[in-house]
VMD Tcl script that builds the backbone (N, CA, C; Angstrom):
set m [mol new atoms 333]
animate dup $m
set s [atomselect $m all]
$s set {name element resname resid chain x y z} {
  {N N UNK 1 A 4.487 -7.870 26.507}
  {CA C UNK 1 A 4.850 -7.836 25.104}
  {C C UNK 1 A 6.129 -8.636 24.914}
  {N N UNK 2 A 6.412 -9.466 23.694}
  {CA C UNK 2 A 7.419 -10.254 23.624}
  {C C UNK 2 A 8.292 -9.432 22.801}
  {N N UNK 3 A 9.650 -9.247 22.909}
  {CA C UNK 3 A 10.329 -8.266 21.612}
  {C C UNK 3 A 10.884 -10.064 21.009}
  {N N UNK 4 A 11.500 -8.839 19.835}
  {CA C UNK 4 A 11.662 -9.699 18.481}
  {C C UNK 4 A 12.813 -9.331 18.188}
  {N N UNK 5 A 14.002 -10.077 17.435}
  {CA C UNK 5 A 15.428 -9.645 16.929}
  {C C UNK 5 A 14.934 -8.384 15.954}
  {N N UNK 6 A 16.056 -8.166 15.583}
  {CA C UNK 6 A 16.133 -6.898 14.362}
  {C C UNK 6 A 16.137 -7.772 13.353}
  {N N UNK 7 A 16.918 -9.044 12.833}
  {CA C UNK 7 A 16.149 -10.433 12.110}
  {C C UNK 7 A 14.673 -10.398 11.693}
  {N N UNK 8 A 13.915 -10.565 12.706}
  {CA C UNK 8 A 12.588 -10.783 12.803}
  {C C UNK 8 A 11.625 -9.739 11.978}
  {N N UNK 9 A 12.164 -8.680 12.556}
  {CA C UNK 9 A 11.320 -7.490 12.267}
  {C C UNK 9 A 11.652 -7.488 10.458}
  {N N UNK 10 A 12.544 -7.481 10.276}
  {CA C UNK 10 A 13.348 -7.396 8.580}
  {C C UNK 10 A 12.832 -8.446 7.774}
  {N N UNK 11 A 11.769 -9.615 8.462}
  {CA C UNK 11 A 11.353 -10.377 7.642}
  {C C UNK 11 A 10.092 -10.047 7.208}
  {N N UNK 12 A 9.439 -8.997 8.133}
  {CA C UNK 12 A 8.520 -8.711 7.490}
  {C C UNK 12 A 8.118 -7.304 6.302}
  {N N UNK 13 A 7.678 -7.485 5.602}
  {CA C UNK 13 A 7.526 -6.560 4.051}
  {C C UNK 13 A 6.665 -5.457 4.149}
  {N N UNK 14 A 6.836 -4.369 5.035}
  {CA C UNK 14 A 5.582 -3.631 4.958}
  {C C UNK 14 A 6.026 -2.945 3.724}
  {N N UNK 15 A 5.273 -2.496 2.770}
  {CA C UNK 15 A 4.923 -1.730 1.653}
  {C C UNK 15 A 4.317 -1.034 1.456}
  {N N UNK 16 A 4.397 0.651 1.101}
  {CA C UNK 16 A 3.746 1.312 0.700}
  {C C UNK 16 A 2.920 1.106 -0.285}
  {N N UNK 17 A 1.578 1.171 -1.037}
  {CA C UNK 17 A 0.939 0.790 -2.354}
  {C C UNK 17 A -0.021 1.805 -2.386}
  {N N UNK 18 A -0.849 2.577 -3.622}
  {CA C UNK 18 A -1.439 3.223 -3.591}
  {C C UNK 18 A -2.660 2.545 -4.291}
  {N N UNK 19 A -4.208 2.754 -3.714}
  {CA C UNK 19 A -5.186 2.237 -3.563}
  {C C UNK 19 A -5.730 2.549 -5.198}
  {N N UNK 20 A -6.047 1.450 -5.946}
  {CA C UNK 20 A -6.421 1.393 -7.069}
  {C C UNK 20 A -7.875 1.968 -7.646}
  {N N UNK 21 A -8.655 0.745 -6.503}
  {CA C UNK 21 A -9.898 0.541 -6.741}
  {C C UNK 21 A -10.762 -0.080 -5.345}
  {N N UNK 22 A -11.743 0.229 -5.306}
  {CA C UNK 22 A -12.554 -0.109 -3.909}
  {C C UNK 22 A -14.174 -0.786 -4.399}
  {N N UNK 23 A -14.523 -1.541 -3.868}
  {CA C UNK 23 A -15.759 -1.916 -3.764}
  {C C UNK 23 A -15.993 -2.697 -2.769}
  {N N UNK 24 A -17.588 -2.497 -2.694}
  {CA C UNK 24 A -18.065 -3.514 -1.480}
  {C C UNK 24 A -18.078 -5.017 -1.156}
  {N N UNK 25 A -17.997 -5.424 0.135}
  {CA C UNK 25 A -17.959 -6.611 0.075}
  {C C UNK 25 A -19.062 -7.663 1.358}
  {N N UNK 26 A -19.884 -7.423 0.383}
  {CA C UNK 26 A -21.077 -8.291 1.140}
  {C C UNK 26 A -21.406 -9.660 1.743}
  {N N UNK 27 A -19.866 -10.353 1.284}
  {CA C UNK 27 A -19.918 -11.701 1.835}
  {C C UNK 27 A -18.845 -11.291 2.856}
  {N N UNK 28 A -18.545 -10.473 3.290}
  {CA C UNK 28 A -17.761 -10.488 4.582}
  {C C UNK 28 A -18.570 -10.558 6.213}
  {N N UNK 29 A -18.204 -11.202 6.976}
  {CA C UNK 29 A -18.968 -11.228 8.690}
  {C C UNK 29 A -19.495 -9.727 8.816}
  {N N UNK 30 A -18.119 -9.372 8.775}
  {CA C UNK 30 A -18.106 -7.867 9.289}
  {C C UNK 30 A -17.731 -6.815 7.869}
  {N N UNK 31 A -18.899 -5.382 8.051}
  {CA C UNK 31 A -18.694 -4.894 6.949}
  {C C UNK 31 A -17.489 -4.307 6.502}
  {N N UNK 32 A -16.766 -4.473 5.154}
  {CA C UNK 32 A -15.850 -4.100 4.839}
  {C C UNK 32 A -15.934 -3.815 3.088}
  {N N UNK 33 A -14.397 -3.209 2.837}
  {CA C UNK 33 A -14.437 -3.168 1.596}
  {C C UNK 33 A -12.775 -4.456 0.673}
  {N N UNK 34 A -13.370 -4.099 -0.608}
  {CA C UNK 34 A -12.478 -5.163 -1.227}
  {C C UNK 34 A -11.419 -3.950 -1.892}
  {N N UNK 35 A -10.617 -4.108 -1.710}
  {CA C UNK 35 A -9.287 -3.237 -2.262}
  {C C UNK 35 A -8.325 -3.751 -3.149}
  {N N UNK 36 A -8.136 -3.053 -3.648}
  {CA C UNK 36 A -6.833 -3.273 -5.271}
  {C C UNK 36 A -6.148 -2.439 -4.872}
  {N N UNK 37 A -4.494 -2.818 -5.187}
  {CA C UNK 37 A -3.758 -1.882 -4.390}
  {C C UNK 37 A -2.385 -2.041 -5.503}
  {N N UNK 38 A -1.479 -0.711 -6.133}
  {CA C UNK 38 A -0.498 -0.993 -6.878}
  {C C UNK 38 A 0.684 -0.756 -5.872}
  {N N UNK 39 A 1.694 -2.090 -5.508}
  {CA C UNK 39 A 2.617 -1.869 -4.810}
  {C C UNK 39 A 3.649 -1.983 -5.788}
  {N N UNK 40 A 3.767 -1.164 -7.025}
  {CA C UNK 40 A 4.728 -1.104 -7.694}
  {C C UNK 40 A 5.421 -2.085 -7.627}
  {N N UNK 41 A 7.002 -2.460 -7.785}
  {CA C UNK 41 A 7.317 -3.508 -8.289}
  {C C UNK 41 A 7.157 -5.157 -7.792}
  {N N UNK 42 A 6.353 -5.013 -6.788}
  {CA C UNK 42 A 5.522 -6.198 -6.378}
  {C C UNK 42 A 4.297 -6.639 -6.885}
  {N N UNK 43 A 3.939 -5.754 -7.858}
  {CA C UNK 43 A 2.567 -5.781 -8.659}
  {C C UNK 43 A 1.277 -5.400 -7.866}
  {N N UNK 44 A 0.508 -5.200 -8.358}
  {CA C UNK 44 A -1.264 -5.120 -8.062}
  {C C UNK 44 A -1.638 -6.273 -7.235}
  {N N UNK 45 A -2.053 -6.702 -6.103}
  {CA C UNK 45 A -2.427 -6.812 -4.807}
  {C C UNK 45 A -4.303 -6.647 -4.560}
  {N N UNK 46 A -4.289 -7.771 -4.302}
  {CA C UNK 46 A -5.850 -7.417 -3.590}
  {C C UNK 46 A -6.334 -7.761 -2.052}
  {N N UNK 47 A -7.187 -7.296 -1.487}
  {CA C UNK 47 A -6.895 -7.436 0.105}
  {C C UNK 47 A -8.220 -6.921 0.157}
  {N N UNK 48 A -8.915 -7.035 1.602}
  {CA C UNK 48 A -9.938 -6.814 2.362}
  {C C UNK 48 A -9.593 -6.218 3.246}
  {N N UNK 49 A -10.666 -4.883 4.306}
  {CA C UNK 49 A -10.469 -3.837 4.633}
  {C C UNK 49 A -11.335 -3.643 6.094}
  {N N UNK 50 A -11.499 -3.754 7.106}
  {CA C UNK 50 A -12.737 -3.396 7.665}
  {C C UNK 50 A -12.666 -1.921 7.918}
  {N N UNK 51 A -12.900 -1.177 6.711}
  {CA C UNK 51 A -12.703 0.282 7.654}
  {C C UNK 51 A -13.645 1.478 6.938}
  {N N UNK 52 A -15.274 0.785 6.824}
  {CA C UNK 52 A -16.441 1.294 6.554}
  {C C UNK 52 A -16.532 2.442 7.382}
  {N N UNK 53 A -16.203 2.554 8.963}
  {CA C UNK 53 A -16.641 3.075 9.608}
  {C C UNK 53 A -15.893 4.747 9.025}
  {N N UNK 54 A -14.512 4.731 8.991}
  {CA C UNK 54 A -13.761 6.068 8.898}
  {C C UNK 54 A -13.751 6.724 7.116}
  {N N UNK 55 A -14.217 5.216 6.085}
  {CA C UNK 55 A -13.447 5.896 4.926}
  {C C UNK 55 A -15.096 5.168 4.186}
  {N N UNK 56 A -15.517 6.248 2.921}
  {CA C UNK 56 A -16.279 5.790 2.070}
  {C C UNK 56 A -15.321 5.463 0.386}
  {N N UNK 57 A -16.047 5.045 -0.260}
  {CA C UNK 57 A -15.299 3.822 -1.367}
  {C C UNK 57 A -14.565 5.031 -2.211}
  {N N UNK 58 A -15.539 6.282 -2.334}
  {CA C UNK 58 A -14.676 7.251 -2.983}
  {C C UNK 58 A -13.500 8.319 -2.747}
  {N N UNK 59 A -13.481 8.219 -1.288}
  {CA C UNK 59 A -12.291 8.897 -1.269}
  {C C UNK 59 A -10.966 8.129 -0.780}
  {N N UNK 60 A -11.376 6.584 -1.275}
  {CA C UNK 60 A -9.726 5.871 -1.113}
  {C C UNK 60 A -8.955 5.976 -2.404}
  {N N UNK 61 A -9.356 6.026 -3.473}
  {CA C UNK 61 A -8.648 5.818 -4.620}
  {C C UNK 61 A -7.900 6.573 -4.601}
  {N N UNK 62 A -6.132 5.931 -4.779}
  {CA C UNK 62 A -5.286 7.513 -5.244}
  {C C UNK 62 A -4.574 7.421 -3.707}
  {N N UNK 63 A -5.166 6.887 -2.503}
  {CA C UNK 63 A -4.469 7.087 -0.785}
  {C C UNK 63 A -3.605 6.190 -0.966}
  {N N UNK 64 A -1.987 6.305 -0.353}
  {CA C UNK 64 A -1.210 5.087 -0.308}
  {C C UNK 64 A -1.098 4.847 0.975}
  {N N UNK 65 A -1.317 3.351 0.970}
  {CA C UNK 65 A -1.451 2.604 2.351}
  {C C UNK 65 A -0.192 1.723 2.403}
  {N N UNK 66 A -0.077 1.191 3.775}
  {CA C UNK 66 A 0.716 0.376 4.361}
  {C C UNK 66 A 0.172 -1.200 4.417}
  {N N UNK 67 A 0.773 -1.777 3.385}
  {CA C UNK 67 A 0.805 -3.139 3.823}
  {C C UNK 67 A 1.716 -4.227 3.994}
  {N N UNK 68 A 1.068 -5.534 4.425}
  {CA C UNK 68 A 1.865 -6.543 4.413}
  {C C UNK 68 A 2.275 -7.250 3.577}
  {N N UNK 69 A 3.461 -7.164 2.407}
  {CA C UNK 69 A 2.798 -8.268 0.925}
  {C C UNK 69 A 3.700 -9.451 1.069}
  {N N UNK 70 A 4.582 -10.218 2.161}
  {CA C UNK 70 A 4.962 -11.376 2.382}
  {C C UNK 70 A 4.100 -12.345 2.941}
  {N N UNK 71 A 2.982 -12.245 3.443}
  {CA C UNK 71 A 2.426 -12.797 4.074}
  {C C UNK 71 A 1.413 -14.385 3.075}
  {N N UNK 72 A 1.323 -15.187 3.289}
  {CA C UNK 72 A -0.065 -16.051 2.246}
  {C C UNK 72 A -0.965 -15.798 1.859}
  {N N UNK 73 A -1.615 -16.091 0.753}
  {CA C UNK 73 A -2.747 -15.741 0.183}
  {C C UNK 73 A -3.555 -15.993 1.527}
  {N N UNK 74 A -4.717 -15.653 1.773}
  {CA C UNK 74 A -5.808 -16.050 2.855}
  {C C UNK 74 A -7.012 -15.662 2.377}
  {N N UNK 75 A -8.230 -16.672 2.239}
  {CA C UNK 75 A -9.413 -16.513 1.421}
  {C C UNK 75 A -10.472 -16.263 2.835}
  {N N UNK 76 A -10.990 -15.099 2.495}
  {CA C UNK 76 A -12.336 -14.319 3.280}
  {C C UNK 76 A -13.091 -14.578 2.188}
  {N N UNK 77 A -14.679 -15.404 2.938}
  {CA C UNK 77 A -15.351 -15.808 2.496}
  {C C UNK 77 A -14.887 -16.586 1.142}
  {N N UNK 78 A -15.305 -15.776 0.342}
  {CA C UNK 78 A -15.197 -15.972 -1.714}
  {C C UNK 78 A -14.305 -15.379 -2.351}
  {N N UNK 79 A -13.360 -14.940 -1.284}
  {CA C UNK 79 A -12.233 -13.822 -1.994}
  {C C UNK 79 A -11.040 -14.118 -0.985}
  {N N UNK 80 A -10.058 -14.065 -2.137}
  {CA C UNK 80 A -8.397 -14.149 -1.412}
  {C C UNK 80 A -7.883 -12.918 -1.271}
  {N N UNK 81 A -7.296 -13.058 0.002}
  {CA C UNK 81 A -6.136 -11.351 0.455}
  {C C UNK 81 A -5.073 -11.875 0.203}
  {N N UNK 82 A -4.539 -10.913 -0.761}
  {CA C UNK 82 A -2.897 -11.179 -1.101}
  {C C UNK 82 A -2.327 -10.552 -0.221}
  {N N UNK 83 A -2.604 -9.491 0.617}
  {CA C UNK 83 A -1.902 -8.761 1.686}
  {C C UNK 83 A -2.542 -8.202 2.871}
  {N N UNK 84 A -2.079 -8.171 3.813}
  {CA C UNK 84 A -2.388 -7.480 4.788}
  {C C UNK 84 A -2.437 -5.972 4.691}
  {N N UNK 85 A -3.739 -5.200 4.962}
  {CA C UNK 85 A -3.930 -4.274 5.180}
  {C C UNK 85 A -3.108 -3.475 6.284}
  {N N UNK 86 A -2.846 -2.631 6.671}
  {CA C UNK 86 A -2.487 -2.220 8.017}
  {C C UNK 86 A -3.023 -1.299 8.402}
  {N N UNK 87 A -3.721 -1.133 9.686}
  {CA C UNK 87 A -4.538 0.543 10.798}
  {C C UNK 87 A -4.231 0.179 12.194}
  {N N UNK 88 A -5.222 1.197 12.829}
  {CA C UNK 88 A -5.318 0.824 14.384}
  {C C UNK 88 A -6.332 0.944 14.495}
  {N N UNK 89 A -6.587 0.831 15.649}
  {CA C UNK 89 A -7.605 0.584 16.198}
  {C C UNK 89 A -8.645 2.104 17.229}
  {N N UNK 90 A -9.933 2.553 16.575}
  {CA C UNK 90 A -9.681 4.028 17.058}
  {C C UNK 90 A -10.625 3.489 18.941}
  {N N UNK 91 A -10.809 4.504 19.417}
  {CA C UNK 91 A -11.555 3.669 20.406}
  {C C UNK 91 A -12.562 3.468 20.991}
  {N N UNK 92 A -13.274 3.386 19.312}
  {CA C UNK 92 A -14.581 2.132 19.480}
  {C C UNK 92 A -13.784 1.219 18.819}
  {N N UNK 93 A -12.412 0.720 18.326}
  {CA C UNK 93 A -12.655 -0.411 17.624}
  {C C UNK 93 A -12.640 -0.440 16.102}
  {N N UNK 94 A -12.573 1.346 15.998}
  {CA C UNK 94 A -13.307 1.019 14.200}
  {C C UNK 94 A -11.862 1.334 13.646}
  {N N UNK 95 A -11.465 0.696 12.413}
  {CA C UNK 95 A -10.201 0.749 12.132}
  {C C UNK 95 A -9.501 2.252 11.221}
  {N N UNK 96 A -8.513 2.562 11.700}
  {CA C UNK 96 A -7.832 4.217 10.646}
  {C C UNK 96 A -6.699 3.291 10.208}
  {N N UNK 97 A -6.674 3.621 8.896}
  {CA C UNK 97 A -5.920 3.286 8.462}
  {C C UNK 97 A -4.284 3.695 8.534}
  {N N UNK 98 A -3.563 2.870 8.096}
  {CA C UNK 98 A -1.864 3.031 8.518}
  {C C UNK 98 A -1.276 3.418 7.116}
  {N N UNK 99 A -0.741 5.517 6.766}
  {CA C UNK 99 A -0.649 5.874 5.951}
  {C C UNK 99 A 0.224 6.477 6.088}
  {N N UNK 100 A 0.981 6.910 4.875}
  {CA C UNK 100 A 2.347 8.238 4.926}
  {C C UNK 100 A 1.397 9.734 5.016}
  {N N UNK 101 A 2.499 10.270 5.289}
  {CA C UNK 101 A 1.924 11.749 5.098}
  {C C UNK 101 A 2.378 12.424 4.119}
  {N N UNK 102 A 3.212 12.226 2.934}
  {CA C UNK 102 A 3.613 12.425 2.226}
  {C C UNK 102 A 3.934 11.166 0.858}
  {N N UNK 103 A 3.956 11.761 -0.511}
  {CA C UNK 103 A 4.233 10.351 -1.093}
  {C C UNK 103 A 5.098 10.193 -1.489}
  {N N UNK 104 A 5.884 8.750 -1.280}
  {CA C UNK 104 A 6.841 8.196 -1.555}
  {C C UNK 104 A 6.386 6.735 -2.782}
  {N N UNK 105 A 7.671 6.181 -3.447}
  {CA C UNK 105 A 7.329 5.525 -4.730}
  {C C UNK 105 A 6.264 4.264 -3.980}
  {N N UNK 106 A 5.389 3.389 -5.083}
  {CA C UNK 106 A 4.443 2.637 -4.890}
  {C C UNK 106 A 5.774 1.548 -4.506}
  {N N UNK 107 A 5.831 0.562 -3.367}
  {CA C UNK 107 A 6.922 -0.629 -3.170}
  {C C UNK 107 A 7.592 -0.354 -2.040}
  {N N UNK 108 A 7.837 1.362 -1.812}
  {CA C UNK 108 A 8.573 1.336 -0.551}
  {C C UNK 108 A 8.653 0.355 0.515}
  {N N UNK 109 A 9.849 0.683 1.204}
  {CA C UNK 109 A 9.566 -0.455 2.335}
  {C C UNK 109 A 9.537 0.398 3.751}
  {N N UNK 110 A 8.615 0.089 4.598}
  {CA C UNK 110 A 8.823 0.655 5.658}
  {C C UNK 110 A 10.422 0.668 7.036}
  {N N UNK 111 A 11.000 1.235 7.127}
  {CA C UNK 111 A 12.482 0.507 7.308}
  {C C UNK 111 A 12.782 1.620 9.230}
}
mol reanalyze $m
mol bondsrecalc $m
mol representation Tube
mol addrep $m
């Protein structure tokens, strides 16, 4: 593993945001969903998800997740991710998502 300054790490934006809206996304390789996400004063956010396996479309709305919102737009398939999602990896592979356990405002920063 390579470490990184305390610099480094501070450049990146993780953000709390709470999950708007979910639907499917059928032009993806691998199945996933399309997510809307309000990171409060960074605005509404859209991003792609692979995490069919642990979560169905109705019980994300309302969950606040961890993401990346410095990162570039990046277009999957027919659709642009404004942010990086964040999970791990369970072990098959299938992704859990990276969440608080409690809620804090939509924008937080992970610190």
């Amino acid at each position: 593993m390579e470490s990184i300054s305390w610099n480094d790490f501070e450049k990146v934006e993780l953000r709390v945001g709470t999950i708007l809206e979910v639907s499917d996304f059928p032009e993806a390789r691998k199945p996933a969903y399309k997510l809307k996400v309000d990171f409060g004063p960074f605005g509404i956010k859209q991003s792609s998800a692979q995490i069919t396996k642990h979560y169905t479309k109705e019980e994300l709305p309302g969950r606040q997740i961890l993401g990346v919102v410095n990162f570039p737009r990046k277009q999957i398939a027919n659709f642009m991710s404004e942010f990086l999602v964040t999970g791990l990896a369970d072990e098959n592979g299938d992704i859990v998502l990276a969440a608080v356990d409690k809620p804090v405002p939509n924008g937080s920063k992970l610190i």
